[in-house]
C-alpha positions, -999 to 999 in steps of 0.1 A, spaced: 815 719 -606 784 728 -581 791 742 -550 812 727 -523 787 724 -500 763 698 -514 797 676 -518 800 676 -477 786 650 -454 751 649 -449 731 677 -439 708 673 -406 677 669 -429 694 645 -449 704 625 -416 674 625 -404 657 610 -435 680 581 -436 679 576 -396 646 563 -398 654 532 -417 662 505 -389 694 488 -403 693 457 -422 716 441 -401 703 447 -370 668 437 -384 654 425 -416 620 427 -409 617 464 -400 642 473 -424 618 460 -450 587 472 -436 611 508 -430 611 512 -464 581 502 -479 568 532 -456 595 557 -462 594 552 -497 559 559 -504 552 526 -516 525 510 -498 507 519 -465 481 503 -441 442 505 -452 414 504 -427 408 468 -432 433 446 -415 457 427 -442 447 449 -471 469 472 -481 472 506 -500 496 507 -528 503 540 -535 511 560 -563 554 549 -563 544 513 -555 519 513 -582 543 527 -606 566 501 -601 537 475 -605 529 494 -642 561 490 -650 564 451 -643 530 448 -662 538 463 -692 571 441 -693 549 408 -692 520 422 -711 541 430 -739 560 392 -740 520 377 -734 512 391 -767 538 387 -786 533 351 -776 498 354 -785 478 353 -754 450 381 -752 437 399 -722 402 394 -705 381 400 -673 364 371 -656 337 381 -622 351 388 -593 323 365 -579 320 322 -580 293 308 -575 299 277 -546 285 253 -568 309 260 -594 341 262 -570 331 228 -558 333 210 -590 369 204 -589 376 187 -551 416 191 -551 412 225 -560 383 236 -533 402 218 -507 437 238 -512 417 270 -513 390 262 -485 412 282 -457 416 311 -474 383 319 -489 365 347 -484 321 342 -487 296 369 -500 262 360 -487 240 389 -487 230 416 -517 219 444 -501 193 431 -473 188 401 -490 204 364 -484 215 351 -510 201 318 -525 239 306 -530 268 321 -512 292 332 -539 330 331 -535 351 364 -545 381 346 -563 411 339 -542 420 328 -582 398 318 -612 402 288 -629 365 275 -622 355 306 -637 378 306 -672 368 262 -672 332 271 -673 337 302 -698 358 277 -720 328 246 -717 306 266 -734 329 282 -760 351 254 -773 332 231 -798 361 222 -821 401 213 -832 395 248 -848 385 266 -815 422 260 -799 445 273 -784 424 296 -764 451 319 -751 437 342 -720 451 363 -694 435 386 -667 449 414 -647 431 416 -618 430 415 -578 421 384 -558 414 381 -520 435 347 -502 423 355 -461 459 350 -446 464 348 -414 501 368 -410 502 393 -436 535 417 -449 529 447 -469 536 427 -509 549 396 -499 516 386 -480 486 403 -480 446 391 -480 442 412 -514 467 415 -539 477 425 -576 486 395 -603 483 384 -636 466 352 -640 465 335 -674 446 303 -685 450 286 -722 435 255 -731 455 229 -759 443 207 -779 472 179 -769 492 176 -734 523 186 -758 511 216 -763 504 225 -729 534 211 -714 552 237 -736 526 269 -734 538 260 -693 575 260 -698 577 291 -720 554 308 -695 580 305 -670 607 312 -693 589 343 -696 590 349 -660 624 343 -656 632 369 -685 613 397 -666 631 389 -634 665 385 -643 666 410 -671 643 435 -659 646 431 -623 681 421 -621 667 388 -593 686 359 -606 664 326 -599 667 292 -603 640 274 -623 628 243 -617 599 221 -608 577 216 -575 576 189 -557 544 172 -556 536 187 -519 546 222 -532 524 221 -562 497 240 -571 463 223 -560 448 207 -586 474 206 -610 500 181 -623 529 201 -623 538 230 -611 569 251 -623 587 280 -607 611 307 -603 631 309 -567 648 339 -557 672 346 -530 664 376 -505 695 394 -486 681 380 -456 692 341 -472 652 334 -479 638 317 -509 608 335 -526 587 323 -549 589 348 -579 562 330 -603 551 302 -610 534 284 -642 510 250 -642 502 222 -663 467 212 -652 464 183 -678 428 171 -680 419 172 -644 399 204 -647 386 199 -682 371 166 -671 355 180 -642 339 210 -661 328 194 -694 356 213 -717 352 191 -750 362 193 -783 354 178 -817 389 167 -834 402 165 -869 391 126 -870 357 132 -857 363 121 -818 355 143 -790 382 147 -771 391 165 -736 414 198 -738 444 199 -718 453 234 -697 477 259 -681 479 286 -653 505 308 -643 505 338 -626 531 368 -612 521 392 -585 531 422 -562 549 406 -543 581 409 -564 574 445 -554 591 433 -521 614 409 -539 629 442 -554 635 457 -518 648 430 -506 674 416 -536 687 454 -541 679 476 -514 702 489 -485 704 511 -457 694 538 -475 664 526 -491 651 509 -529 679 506 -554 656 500 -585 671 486 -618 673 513 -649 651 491 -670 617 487 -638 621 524 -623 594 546 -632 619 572 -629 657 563 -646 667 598 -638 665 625 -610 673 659 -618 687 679 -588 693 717 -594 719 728 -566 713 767 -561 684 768 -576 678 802 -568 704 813 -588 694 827 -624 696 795 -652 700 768 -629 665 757 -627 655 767 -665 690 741 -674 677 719 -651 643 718 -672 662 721 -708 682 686 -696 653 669 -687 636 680 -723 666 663 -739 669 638 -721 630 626 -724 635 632 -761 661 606 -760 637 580 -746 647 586 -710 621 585 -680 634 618 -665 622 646 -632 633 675 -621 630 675 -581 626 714 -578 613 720 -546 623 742 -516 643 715 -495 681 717 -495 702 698 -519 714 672 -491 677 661 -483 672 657 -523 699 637 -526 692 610 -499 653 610 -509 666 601 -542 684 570 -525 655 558 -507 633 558 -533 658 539 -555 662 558 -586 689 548 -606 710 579 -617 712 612 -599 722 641 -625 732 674 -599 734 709 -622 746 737 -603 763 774 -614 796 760 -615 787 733 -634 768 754 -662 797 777 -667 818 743 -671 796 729 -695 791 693 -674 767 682 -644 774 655 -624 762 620 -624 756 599 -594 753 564 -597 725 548 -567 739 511 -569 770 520 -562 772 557 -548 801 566 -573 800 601 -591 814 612 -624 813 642 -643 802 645 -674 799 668 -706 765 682 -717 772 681 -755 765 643 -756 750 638 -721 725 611 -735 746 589 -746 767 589 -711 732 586 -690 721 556 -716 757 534 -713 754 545 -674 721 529 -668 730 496 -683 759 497 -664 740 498 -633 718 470 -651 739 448 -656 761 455 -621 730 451 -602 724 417 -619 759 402 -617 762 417 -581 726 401 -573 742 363 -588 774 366 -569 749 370 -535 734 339 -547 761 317 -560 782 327 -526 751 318 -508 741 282 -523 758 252 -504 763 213 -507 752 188 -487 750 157 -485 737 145 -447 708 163 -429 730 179 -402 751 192 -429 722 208 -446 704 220 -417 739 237 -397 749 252 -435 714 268 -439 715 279 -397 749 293 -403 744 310 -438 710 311 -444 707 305 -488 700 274 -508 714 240 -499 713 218 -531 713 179 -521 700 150 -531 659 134 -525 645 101 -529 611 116 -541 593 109 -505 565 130 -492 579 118 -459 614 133 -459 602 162 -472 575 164 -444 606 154 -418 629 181 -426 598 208 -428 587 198 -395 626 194 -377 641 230 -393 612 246 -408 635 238 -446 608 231 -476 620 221 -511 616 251 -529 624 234 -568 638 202 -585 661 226 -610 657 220 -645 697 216 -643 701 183 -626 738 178 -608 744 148 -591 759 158 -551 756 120 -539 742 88 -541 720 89 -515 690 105 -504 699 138 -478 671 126 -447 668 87 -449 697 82 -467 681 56 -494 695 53 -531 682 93 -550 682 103 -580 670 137 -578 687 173 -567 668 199 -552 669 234 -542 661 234 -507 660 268 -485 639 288 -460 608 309 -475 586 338 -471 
C-alpha cells in the first residue's frame, strides 16, 4: 500500500480546489457554470455569447463526434462542407423556414469597404444551402439517396446565453439526405434518432425518452420533428437531438426534381437532424456533483489517471510510466499526472475533471506488487494486482458504465409523475421538478395555456403510447394522446 498520508482527509490544497464549486444544492446555475470554469472546459471570448471551448471541452466534443461519425457511415451518409454564407435571396425561398429563423439571424453586409449588392446570411443552419446544391445535382431515380452530413459551426443571435447549453455560436453536426419516396425518408428520420439515442444512452450514460414534437415544438419548416429528452439533476428537460422529416416542402420550393423509373418527374422527399455541444452541458449536468464532471469510461478523453504518490522516491515515477505503457497497449486512454503538486490536490483535480478511474502507485504499493484503483462515480477504492491489471481496469470501467447509466434511469424514472388534472401536473412538477406524463387533446391552445400559466411545454409525444386517462389534462375534452411534459433549458 502507498503511504498513509494521501489516504487522510483532504489536504488544504485539495480543499481549496473543491471549495470553489458553489454546491448544487444551494444553486444549480453556478454550480454548472462552477464547473464548466474549473474544469477547463469552456471560458468567455471577447465577443459577448461566444464562447471559447478549450482544449478539455473540445476533447469531449471529439470524442462525441467520432461516436456519431462512425454510426453516419456505417449507415452510409458521407461528410461535406456547405458556405458559411446565404445569400438572402436564397434564405427567403422557403417562408416557414425564414420566419422561424428571422430573430436569430445574423447579416454580413460589407466586404472589405465595399456594400454588398445582397446582404448574405452566415447560417444559423443550412438547409437552403444543401436544397440548392441538391437542385442542380439530382437529375434521376439513379442520383438517390443523397446521404450528406456537415460538421460545422453556426451562429443563432440569442438573447440569454449559458456556456453549451445556449450560446450565439456553437458546434453540431447537421445532416441532410434526400429520398426518392416519403417512405424512405420517414425511415432515414427515425433511424437518425435511433442513432442519437444510442450515443446518449450508451456512450453518455443520459437515458431519454424518444418521441415526437408537437406541431408548435417542431422544427420550422418541417412536418415532423423527432427528438431525444433528457432529464438534468436540476428536474429540467433538454433537448439532446433531434431528427426531421421535411417531406416536399423544401424540395418544392427549391426545384429538387427527379426523373423516375417510369419516366415522370417527380419531387424528392428530405431529412435533417442535428446534435450539438450542448450535450457537453447535458454531461455536467446528468453526472456531475460537488466535486466536479463524472464522465462515462466510453466519452472521457482520458479513462485513466495515473497518480504517482512519492514520486520522488526512486521507481515510483518510471512504474508509474511502465503502467501507463501497458495499459495504452491494451487499448486504454491513459496519463500520468506527474507534476510537483501534492498527491491530495491530484486526486481532487482528477474528480473535477471527471475521469473515470484513478490508479494511485506508491513505494508500498510496488514492493506489494498492486496499486490502487479509485472509482470517480462512486468514490470507492480497491486494490488490485499488477500481473493482470488490464483486465481489472477494463471490467472496472464498464462497471462504472453501466452504474452511471442505471443510476442516471433510476433519477429519471423516480422523477417522472402522473397526472391527470392541470393542478395535479403543475403542483407535481412545482414540487419535484421531472417529467409529468398526461394526457392532450392535440390543441395548440392547451398547449399555449399551460406554457403561458407555469412556463410547462410539451417536450415529446413518446413513441411508447400509455393511456393515464380519458381526458385531455387542461380542457378536459376526450384525448387520445400521452405526452412528456416538463420544464426546459
Amino acid at each position: 500500500m502507498a503511504g498513509n498520508f494521501h489516504r487522510k482527509a483532504k489536504t488544504m490544497a485539495e480543499k481549496k480546489l473543491v471549495e470553489q464549486i458553489t454546491p448544487m444544492s444551494e444553486d444549480f446555475a453556478q454550480w454548472y457554470t462552477d464547473i464548466v470554469k474549473k474544469a477547463e472546459l469552456a471560458d468567455h471570448s471577447s465577443v459577448k455569447g461566444f464562447m471559447v471551448i478549450r482544449p478539455a471541452g473540445y476533447a469531449i466534443w471529439e470524442m462525441l463526434m467520432q461516436a456519431l461519425d462512425s454510426r453516419f457511415k456505417a449507415s452510409g451518409v458521407q461528410n461535406c462542407a456547405m458556405p458559411m454564407l446565404i445569400p438572402e435571396s436564397l434564405l427567403s425561398r422557403e417562408s416557414e423556414h425564414v420566419e422561424g429563423f428571422a430573430p436569430e439571424v445574423a447579416w454580413v453586409t460589407m466586404g472589405g469597404k465595399k456594400r454588398l449588392e445582397e446582404k448574405l446570411c452566415v447560417r444559423p443552419t443550412s438547409e437552403v444551402l444543401f436544397c440548392d446544391y441538391y437542385s442542380k445535382i439530382v437529375k434521376s431515380y439513379r442520383d438517390l439517396p443523397q446521404l450528406l452530413n456537415q460538421w460545422v459551426s453556426v451562429i443563432r443571435w440569442e438573447k440569454t446565453t449559458r456556456p453549451f447549453l445556449r450560446t450565439r455560436e456553437f458546434l453540431w453536426q447537421e445532416g441532410h439526405t434526400v429520398h426518392a419516396t416519403a417512405e424512405e425518408a420517414e425511415e432515414r428520420t427515425i433511424l437518425m434518432l435511433n442513432i442519437y439515442k444510442d450515443v446518449a444512452e450508451n456512450e453518455m450514460a443520459i437515458p431519454v425518452v424518444s418521441g415526437r414534437k408537437t406541431d408548435k415544438e417542431k422544427f420550422a419548416g418541417a412536418i415532423a420533428t423527432y427528438t431525444i429528452e433528457g432529464l438534468m439533476h436540476d428536474g429540467q428537460a433538454l433537448q439532446c437531438g433531434t431528427s426531421h422529416n421535411f417531406g416536399d416542402g423544401f424540395a418544392k420550393a427549391f426545384g429538387v426534381q427527379f426523373l423516375d423509373k417510369d419516366n415522370q418527374r417527380k419531387t424528392v422527399h428530405q431529412t435533417s437532424w442535428g446534435f450539438t455541444t450542448r450535450m457537453i452541458g447535458a454531461l455536467i449536468m446528468v453526472h456531475g456533483d460537488d466535486s466536479g464532471l463524472k464522465l462515462p469510461p466510453r466519452i472521457a478523453p482520458t479513462q485513466i489517471m495515473i497518480v504517482p504518490v512519492q514520486q520522488q522516491k526512486e521507481g515510483v515515477l518510471d512504474k508509474a510510466f511502465s503502467l501507463r505503457e501497458r495499459l495504452i497497449k491494451a487499448g486504454f486512454r491513459v496519463k500520468v499526472d506527474d507534476s510537483d503538486r501534492s498527491p491530495g490536490y491530484k486526486f481532487a483535480d482528477c474528480e473535477m475533471r471527471g475521469i473515470p478511474l484513478r490508479l494511485e502507485i506508491g513505494p508500498r504499493d510496488i514492493e506489494a506488487g498492486q496499486a490502487v484503483l479509485v472509482r470517480r462515480d462512486t468514490g470507492e477504492k480497491l486494490t488490485a494486482p499488477l500481473d493482470g491489471l488490464e483486465k481489472e481496469c477494463g471490467e472496472l470501467l464498464e462497471r462504472i458504465q453501466s452504474d452511471m447509466l442505471e443510476r442516471a434511469r433510476r433519477f429519471m424514472k423516480d422523477r417522472t409523475t402522473d397526472a391527470k388534472s392541470l393542478e395535479e401536473l403543475v403542483s407535481s412538477i412545482d414540487r419535484c421538478p421531472g417529467f409529468v406524463r398526461a394526457m392532450w387533446c392535440g390543441c395548440r391552445e392547451c398547449e399555449d395555456k399551460l406554457k403561458e400559466y407555469s412556463g410547462i411545454s410539451a417536450r415529446c409525444i413518446p413513441f411508447e403510447q400509455e393511456k393515464i386517462s380519458d381526458h385531455c389534462v387542461v380542457c378536459g375534452k376526450p384525448a387520445s394522446k400521452m405526452v412528456y411534459w416538463g420544464r426546459a433549458y
